[in-house]
VEXDREN-2710 file (C-alpha; in Angstrom, 1 decimal):
% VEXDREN-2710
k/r/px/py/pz
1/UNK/94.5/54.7/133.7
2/UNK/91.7/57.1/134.3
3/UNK/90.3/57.6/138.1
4/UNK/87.4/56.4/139.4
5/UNK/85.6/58.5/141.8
6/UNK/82.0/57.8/143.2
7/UNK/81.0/56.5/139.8
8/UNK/82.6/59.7/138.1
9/UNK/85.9/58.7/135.4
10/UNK/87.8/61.8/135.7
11/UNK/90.2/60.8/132.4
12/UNK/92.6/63.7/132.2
13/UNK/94.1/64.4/135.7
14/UNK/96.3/62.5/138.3
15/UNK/94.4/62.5/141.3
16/UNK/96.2/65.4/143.4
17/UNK/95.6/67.3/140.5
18/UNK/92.0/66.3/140.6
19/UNK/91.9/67.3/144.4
20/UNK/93.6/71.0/144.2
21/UNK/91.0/71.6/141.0
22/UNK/88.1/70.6/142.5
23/UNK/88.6/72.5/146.3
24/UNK/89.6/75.7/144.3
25/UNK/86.7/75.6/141.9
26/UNK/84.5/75.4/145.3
27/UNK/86.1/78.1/146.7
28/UNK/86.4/80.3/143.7
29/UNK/82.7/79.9/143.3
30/UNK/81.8/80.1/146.5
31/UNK/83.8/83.3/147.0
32/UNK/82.1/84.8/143.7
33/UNK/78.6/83.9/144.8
34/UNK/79.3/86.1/148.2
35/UNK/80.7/88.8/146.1
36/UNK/77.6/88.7/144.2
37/UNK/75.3/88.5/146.8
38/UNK/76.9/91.8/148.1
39/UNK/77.1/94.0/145.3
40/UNK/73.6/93.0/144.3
41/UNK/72.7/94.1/147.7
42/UNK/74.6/97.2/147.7
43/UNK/72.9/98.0/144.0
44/UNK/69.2/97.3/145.3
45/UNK/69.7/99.4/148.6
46/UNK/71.1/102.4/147.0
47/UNK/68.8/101.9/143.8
48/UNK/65.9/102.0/146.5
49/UNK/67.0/105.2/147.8
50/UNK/67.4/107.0/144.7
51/UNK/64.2/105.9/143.7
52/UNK/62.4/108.0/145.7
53/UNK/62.5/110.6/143.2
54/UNK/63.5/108.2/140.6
55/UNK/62.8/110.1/137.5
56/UNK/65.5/112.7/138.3
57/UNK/68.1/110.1/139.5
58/UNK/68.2/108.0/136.5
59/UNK/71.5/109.1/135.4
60/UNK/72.8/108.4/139.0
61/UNK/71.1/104.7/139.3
62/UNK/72.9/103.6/136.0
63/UNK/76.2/105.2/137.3
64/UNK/76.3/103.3/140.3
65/UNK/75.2/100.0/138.6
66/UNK/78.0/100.6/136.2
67/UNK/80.2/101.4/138.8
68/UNK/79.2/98.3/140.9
69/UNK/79.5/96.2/137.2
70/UNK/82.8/97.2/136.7
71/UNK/84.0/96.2/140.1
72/UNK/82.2/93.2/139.9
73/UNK/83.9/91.8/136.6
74/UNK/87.0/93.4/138.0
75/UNK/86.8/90.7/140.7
76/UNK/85.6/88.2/138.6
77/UNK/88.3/88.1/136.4
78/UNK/90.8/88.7/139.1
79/UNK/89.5/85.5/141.1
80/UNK/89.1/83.2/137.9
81/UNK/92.4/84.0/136.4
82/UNK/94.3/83.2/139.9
83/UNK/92.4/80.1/140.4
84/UNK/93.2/79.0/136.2
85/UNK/96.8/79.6/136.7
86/UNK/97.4/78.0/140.0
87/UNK/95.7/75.4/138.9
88/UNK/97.7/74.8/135.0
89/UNK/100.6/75.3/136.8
90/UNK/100.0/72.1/138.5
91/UNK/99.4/70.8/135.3
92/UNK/101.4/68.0/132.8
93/UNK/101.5/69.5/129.0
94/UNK/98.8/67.2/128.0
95/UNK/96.3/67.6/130.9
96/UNK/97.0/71.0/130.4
97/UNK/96.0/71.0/126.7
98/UNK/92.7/68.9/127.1
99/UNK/91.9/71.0/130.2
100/UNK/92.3/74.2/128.2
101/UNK/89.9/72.5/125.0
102/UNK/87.9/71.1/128.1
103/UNK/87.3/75.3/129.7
104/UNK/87.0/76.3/125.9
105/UNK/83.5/74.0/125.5
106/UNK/82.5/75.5/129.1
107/UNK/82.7/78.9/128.3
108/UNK/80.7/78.6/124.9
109/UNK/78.3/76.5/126.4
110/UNK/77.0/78.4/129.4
111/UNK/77.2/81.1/127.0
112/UNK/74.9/80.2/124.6
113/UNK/73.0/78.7/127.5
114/UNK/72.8/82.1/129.3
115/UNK/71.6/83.8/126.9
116/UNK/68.8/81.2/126.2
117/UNK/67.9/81.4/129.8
118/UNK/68.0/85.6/129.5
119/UNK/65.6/85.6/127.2
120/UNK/62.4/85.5/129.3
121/UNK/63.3/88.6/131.0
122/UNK/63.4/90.6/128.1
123/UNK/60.2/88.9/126.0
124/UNK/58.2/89.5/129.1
125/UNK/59.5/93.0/130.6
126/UNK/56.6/93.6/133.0
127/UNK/57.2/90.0/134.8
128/UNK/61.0/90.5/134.6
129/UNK/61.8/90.8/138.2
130/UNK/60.5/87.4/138.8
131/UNK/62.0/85.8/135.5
132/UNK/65.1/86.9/137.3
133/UNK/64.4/84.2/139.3
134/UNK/63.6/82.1/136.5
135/UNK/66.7/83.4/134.6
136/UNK/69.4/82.6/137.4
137/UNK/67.9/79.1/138.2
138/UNK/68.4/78.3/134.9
139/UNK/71.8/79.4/134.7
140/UNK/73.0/78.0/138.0
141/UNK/71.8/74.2/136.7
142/UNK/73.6/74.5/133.2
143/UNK/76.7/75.7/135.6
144/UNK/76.0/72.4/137.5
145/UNK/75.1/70.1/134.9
146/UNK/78.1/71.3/132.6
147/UNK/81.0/70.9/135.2
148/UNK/79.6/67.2/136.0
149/UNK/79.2/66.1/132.1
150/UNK/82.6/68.3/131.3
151/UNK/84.9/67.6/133.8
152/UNK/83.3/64.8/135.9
153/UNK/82.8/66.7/138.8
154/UNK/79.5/68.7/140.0
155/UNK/79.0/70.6/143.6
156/UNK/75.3/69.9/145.0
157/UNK/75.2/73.1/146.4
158/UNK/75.1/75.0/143.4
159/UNK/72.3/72.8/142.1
160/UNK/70.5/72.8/145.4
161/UNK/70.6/76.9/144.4
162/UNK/69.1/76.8/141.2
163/UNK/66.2/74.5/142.7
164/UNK/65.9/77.0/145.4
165/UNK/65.4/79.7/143.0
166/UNK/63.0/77.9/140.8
167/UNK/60.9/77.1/143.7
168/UNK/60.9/80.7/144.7
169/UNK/59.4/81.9/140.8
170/UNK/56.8/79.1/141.1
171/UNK/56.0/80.7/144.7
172/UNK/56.1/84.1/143.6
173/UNK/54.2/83.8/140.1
174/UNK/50.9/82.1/142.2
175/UNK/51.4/84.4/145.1
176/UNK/51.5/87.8/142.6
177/UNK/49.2/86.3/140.5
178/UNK/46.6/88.2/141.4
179/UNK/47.5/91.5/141.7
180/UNK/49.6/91.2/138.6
181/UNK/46.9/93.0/136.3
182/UNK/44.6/94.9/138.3
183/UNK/47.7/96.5/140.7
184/UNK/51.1/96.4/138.2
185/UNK/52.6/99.1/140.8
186/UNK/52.1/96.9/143.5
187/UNK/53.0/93.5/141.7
188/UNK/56.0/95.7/140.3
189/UNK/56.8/96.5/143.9
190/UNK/56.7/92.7/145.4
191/UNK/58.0/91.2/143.0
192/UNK/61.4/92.9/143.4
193/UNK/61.2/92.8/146.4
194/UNK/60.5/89.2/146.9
195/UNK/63.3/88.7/143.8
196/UNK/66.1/90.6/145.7
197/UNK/65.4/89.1/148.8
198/UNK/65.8/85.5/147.4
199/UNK/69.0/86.1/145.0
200/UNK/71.0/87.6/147.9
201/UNK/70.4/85.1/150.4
202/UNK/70.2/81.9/148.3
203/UNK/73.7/83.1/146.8
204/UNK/75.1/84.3/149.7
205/UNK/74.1/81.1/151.8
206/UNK/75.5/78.9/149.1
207/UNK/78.4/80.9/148.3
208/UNK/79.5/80.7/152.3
209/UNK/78.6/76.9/152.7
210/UNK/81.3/76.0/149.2
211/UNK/83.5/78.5/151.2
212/UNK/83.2/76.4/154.2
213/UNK/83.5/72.9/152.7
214/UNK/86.4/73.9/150.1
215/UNK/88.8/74.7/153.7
216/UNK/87.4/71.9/155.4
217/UNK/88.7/69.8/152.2
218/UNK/91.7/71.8/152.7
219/UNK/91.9/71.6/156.3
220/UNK/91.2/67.3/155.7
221/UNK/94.1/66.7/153.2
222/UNK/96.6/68.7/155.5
223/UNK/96.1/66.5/157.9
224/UNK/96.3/63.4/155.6
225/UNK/99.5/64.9/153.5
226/UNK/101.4/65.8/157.2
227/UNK/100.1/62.4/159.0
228/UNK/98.3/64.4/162.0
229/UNK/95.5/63.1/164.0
END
């Protein structure tokens, strides 16, 4: 018998299965969206600096944003691969295998979804620091969409994020609008600005509130599993 939760058949999980997945997917993400928000934060502050005289720096700005890549996917596939396996491990053989068919459809379809969504940022080069914005929105809503249509489960904060961002390239694109030809420096300039801004604190934000809720949810079924008031 599948489960029914608010509306949402999760078909192939018992339900304390169901409960560990979901609180660790909240807290994997959330946890990623922090690290994100930092090393984007740490990449734009020490970009800026090296900017100053940024046409004999380039070699250093790309080696510290491959540094900060590399450390970034490090942790990435560190906090994924922990959270797949305690999770499997939890596992019968068959929700195993239909969870595994179930990740397989994921992957490939925010990939091909991510890339769609990249495009804009390299068609249109001299708006790209706002189709960032444009770009990540995008990205975050297929994330959200996919896990609700997938796996029967979606987290409101992450789609509350990508709304944020798109809000924030509407805003931008009027605001610039008029300086984005007859001052491209200066749109250049804000628009980075106003970009950076935005993707550090809407992902560190979000990435702190999932943190929040997925011990609360931890912190709830303790109590429940050990009877305590």
């Amino acid at each position: 018998m599948p489960t029914l939760i608010g509306g949402i058949v999760v078909r192939h999980t018992r339900e304390h299965v169901r409960r560990f997945w979901v609180a660790q997917n909240r807290r994997t993400i959330g946890l990623l969206m922090v690290m994100f928000a930092i090393i984007y934060a740490a990449g734009f502050v020490f970009t800026t600096i090296l900017s100053q005289n940024f046409m004999g720096n380039v070699p250093n700005v790309l080696f510290m944003w491959g540094i900060l890549f590399a450390l970034g996917l490090a942790l990435i596939m560190a906090s994924v691969g922990i959270k797949h396996f305690s999770t499997t491990s939890m596992m019968s053989a068959k929700e195993h295998a239909i969870h595994s068919r179930n990740i397989g459809i994921f992957l490939i379809g925010i990939g091909i979804g991510s890339v769609l969504f990249a495009l804009p940022v390299t068609l249109v080069p001299e708006f790209a620091s706002l189709m960032v914005l444009f770009s990540l929105g995008g990205i975050l809503l297929l994330i959200y969409t996919f896990l609700n249509a997938i796996f029967g489960h979606s987290y409101p904060e992450i789609g509350f994020a990508s709304l944020v961002m798109w809000i924030a390239f509407v805003v931008g694109a009027f605001a610039f609008a008029n300086i984005a030809y007859s001052n491209p420096p200066m749109f250049q300039s804000l628009s980075l600005m106003a970009a950076s801004v935005t993707i550090i604190v809407v992902f560190a934000i979000t990435g702190t509130l999932m943190l929040y809720r997925a011990g609360a949810e931890f912190h709830s079924d303790f109590r429940k599993a050990n009877k305590l008031r």
